[in-house]
Every structure is written in structure tokens, then in C-alpha cells.
C-alpha positions in Angstrom: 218.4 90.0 101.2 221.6 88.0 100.2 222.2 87.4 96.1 221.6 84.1 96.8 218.1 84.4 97.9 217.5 87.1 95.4 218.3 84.7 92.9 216.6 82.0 94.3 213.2 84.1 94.5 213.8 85.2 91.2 214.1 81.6 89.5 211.0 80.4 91.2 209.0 83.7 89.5 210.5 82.8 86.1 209.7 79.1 86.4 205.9 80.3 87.3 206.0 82.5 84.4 204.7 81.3 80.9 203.2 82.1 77.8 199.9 81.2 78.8 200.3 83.6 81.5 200.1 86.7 79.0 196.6 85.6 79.1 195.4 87.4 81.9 191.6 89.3 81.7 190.8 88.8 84.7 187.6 89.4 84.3 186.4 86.9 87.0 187.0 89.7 89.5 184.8 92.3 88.3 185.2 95.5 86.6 185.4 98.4 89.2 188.6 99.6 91.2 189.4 95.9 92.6 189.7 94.3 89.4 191.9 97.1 88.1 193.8 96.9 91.6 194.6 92.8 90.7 194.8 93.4 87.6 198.2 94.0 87.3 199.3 91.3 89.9 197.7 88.5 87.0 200.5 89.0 84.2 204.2 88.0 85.3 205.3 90.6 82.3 203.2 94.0 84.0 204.5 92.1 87.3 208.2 91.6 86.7 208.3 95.2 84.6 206.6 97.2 87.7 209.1 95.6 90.2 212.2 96.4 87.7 210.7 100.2 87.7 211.3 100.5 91.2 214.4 98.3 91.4 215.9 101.1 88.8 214.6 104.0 91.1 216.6 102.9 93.9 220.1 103.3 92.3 219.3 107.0 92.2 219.0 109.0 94.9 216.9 112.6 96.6 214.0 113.2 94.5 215.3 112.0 91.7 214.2 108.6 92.7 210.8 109.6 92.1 211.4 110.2 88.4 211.4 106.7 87.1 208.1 105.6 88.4 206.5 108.8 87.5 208.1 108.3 83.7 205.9 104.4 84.2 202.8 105.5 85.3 202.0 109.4 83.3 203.2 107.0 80.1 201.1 104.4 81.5 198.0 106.4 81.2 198.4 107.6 77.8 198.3 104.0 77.2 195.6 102.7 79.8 193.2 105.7 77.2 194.6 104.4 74.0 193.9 100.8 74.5 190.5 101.5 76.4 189.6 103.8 73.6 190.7 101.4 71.2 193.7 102.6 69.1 196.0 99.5 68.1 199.6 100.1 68.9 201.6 97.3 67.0 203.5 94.8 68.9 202.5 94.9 71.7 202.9 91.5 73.2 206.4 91.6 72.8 207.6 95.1 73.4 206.2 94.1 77.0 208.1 91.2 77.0 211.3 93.0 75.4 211.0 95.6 78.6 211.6 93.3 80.9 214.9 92.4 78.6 215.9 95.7 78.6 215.1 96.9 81.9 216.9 93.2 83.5 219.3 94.1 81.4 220.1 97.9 82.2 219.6 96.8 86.3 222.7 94.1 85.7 224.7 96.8 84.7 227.4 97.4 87.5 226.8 101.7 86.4 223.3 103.0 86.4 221.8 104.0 83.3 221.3 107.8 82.8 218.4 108.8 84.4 217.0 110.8 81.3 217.8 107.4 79.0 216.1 105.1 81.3 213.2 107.1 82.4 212.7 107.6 78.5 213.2 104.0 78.4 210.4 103.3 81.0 208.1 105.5 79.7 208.5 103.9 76.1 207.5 100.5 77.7 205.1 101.8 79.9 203.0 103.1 77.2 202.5 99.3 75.8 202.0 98.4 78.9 199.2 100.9 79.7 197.5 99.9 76.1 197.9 96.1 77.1 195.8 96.9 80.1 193.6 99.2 78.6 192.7 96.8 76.1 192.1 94.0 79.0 189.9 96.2 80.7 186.3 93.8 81.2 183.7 95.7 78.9 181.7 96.3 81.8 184.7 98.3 83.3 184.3 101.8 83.9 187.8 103.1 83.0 187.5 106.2 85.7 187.2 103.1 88.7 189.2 101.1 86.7 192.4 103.0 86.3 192.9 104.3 89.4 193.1 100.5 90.7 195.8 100.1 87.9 197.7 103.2 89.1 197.7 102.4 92.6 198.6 98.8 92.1 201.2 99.3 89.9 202.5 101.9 92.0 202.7 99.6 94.7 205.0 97.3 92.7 207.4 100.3 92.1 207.0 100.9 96.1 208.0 97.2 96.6 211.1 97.3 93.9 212.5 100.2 94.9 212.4 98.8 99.1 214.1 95.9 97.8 216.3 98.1 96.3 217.6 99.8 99.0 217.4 97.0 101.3 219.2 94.7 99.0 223.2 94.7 98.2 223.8 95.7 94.6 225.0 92.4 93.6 221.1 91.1 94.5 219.8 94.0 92.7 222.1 92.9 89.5 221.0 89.7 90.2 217.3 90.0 89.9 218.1 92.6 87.2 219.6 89.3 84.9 216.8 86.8 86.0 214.3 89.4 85.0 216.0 90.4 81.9 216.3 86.1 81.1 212.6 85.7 82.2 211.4 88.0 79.7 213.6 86.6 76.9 212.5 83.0 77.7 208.8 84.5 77.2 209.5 86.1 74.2 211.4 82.5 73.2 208.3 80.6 74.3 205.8 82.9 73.1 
């Protein structure tokens, strides 16, 4: 994938994105495993973060490139249980929104970010973004069908960044990093 397409791709997703589009129950699809499975795909902010995860993974390489998504998704969890059970976190709105500035942001970097910063990082975020889709769950949702659909899903995401990723040249992958980085900061303008 040349920068240029990268780019391109990237401007179309933050022209689709919009405030309104934080609005995503989805609750029109049900509330086992499938809904939890699209769940993630409704929200350009879960969207755009998951991607970033996996665009970040690919800088690094061996098994460490398996430590940033796993950072997302345990930190996910914890917050997939405290927004299903409930428990407000504060903010949450825009600390999603401010994770796609700071992960764009630490992707346009020419130099990776140290791994134990930016899986701290990602695990930080994650944990909002877990809440935000605990607390979207449908209320007929059973959280043990539920989850797993989020899991996979999102794990998928960090499968498709981090292919991109290593597919891409690193000019693309700073690319997308400072579209998604200025998508998230026009949301959190907009919002």
C-alpha cells in the first residue's frame, strides 16, 4: 500500500466519521455473540483505536508483537465487566476519542514508542473502551455471549492493523498514524 493510498483511505474514514457516530447501540442486531461481534465495527472511535493497536504491534517484532494487543484486550475486559456491571468511569467519551490522538500520534513518530509505555498506554485506553462497550451492551445481552463477540472482533481489527502494518512502508504507517490521530481530535473538536 503506497502513502498515498494510505492517506487517501484514511481521509475517506475520517470524513465518515462524526459525532453522531459515538452513538452506536446497536441494538438492532440482537444481543448474543453477533451483536457483540459488530459491535465494535459501528463506532469509528473502537474502529480507528483497534486498527491503531495493531498498526503499533507491527513496528515491533518476535513475540513481542503480541504484547500490544494483549495489553488492548485483558484491559479491555476489566472494562467490558465494569461498564456491564455498572461502575461509572469518568470521561469516558473523550478519553476514547483522546486514544486515537495519542495513539495517531505515537504511530507518526519516525521511532517507536517503548514497548512498556505504549502497551501501558493501550491498556489505559482500552479500559474506557471496554466500559464504553460494556455499558452499550443491549439489556437483553448476556455478557458471557456477548463478550466473546467483542474480543474476537476487536481482535480481528488488531489482526488487520498489524497486516497493514507489515505490508505497508513506514511512511503509510506514519501516515495513517496522523490521519487517525487528526480524526480523533476533529471528534473531540466536534463532539
Amino acid at each position: 500500500m503506497t502513502a498515498r493510498r494510505a492517506t487517501r483511505l484514511l481521509a475517506v474514514l475520517g470524513l465518515l466519521a462524526s459525532g453522531s457516530a459515538l452513538a452506536h447501540t446497536g441494538s438492532h442486531l440482537g444481543s448474543g455473540f453477533a451483536a457483540g461481534l459488530a459491535h465494535p465495527l459501528l463506532g469509528w472511535d473502537h474502529l480507528l483505536a483497534a486498527v491503531a493497536v495493531g498498526l503499533g504491534a507491527a513496528r515491533h517484532r518476535g513475540r513481542t508483537v503480541w504484547h500490544l494487543p494483549a495489553a488492548f484486550l485483558a484491559a479491555m475486559v476489566v472494562g467490558i465487566v465494569l461498564g456491564a456491571g455498572g461502575f461509572a468511569l469518568p470521561m469516558v467519551e473523550p478519553a476514547l476519542l483522546a486514544s486515537l490522538v495519542i495513539f495517531g500520534a505515537a504511530l507518526a513518530l519516525p521511532k517507536q514508542v517503548p514497548l512498556a509505555i505504549a502497551a501501558g498506554l493501550m491498556g489505559l485506553f482500552a479500559l474506557f473502551h471496554g466500559h464504553a462497550h460494556g455499558i452499550e451492551m443491549p439489556a437483553s445481552a448476556v455478557l458471557a455471549a456477548y463478550g466473546p463477540g467483542l474480543l474476537l472482533a476487536t481482535g480481528l481489527l488488531h489482526g488487520l492493523g498489524l497486516l497493514t502494518g507489515r505490508l505497508a512502508h513506514p511512511l503509510a504507517v506514519r501516515i495513517a498514524g496522523l490521519a487517525i490521530g487528526t480524526t480523533g481530535a476533529w471528534m473531540l473538536a466536534a463532539g
